[in-house]
N, C-alpha and C positions, 0 to 999 in steps of 0.2 A: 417289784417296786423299782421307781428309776430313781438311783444315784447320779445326781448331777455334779457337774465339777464347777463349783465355783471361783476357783483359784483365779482367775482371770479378773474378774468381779471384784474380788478384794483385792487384789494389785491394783487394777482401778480406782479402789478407793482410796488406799495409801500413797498415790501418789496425785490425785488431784485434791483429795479433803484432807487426810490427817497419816503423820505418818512419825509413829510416836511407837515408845514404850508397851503403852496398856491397848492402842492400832494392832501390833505384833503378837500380841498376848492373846486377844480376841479371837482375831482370825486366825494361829493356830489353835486354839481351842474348836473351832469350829471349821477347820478343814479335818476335824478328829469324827466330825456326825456327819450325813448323809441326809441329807434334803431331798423331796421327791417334786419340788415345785418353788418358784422362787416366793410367793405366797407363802409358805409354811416355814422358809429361813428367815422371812418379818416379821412373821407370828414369832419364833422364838426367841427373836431377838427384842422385841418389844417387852414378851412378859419373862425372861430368863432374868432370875432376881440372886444375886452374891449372897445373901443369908440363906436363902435357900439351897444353896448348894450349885445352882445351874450351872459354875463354873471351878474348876479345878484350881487347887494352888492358890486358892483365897479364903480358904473359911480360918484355918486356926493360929491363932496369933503368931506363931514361928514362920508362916507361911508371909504374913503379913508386913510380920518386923522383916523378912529377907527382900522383900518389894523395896519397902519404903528406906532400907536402907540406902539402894541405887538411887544416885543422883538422877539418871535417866526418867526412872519413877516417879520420883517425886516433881521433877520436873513438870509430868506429863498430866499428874493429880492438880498440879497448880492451871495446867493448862488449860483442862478439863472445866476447872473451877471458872476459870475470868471466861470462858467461853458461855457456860451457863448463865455466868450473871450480862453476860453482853446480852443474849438471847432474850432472857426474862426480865432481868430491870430487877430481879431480887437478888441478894446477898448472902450469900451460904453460909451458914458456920459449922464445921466439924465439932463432936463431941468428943472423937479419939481420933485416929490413925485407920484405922478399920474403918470406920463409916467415912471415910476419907475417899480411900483407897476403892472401896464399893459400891460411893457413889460415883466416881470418875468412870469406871466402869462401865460401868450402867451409863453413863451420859454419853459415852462413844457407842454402848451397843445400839442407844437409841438413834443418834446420829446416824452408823452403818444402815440401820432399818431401816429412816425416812429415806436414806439414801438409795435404797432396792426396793423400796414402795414406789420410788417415783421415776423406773428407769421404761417407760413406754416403750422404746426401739429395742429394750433387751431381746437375744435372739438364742433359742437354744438348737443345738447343731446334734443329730442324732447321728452315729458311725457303727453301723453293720456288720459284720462278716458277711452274713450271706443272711438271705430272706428267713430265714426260721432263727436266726438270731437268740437268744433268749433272754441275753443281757449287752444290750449293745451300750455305746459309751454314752453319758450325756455331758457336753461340754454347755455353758455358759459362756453368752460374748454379751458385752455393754453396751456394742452398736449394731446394725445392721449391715455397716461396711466389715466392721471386723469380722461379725460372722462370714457374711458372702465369701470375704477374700482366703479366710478357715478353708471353707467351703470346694472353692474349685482349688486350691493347693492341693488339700486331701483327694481330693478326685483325681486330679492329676497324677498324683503321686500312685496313686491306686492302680491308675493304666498303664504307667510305664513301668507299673513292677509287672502287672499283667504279658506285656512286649514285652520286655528285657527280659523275662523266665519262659518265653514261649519256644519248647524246641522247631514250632513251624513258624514261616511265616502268616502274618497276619493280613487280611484285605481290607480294603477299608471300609467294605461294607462291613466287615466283623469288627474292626474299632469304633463306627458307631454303636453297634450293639451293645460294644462292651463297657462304652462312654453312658450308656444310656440303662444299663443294669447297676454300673457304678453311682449314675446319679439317682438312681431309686435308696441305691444302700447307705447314699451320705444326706442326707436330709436338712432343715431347718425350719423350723417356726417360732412363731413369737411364744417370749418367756412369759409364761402365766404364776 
């Protein structure tokens, strides 16, 4: 199964959408799972529900009152809130602190989603060892530049450790070869 790395993705998001409190909370909750498609990190982000448990460090009241205690928190629950109602035109009212706190939550994972439901140029960069590989790395990039430029870094990099460890000299017809085995073993295609 491919473990992709979305780290990159959610840096992306906290720093052009939202970059809060329950932003922080999220996406380490979810650099804690393993996604095998950017598809199934919007599936669970869409239906991952705080009463039900989807997320850690939120169901039992002590958990809760230790949140809402941080001004940060609560900051980011209000935030959460006037965001929603900008959105919808409706008014929210909390019944506690908890359904506060769960739905703020829940309204950024939604957010995140719609945000990697709609990233078209996403690019995912596959990195080899060698052609029988078994578990090679999957990175995520959010553009098509930033992958490409991933891309020939790592390949780069890849030949001049290949050169710089060679106890022979090298020809140049063997640094295309070896340019050209490197670019099979570093890959990219679009993020499904």
């Amino acid at each position: 199964m491919k473990k992709i790395d979305f780290s990159r993705l959610f840096a992306e998001y906290k720093s052009e959408l939202c970059s809060d409190a329950i932003a922080d909370y999220l996406i380490s909750e979810l650099e804690g799972l393993y996604f095998d498609s950017l598809s199934n990190l919007t599936r669970n982000l869409y239906t991952a529900h705080c009463a039900a448990g989807s997320y850690s460090g939120v169901i039992y009241n002590r958990d809760i009152d230790d949140k809402i205690a941080q001004v940060e928190w609560r900051d980011a629950i209000e935030s959460a809130r006037e965001e929603y109602e900008d959105c919808t035109g409706e008014e929210y009212s909390f019944k506690s602190f908890g359904e506060a706190l769960w739905f703020a939550i829940e309204w950024r994972a939604h957010q995140l989603a719609m945000y990697t439901e709609n990233m078209d140029n996403a690019r995912l960069v596959t990195i080899a060892v060698d052609s029988c590989d078994p578990s090679p790395d999957f990175i995520a990039f959010t553009t098509v530049w930033e992958a490409e430029e991933f891309l020939s870094e790592t390949i780069q990099a890849r030949i001049d450790y290949i050169v710089q460890h060679s106890p022979y000299p090298i020809s140049e017809r063997e640094l295309e070869e070896i340019s050209e085995q490197e670019s099979q073993l570093v890959t990219m295609e679009q993020l499904q």
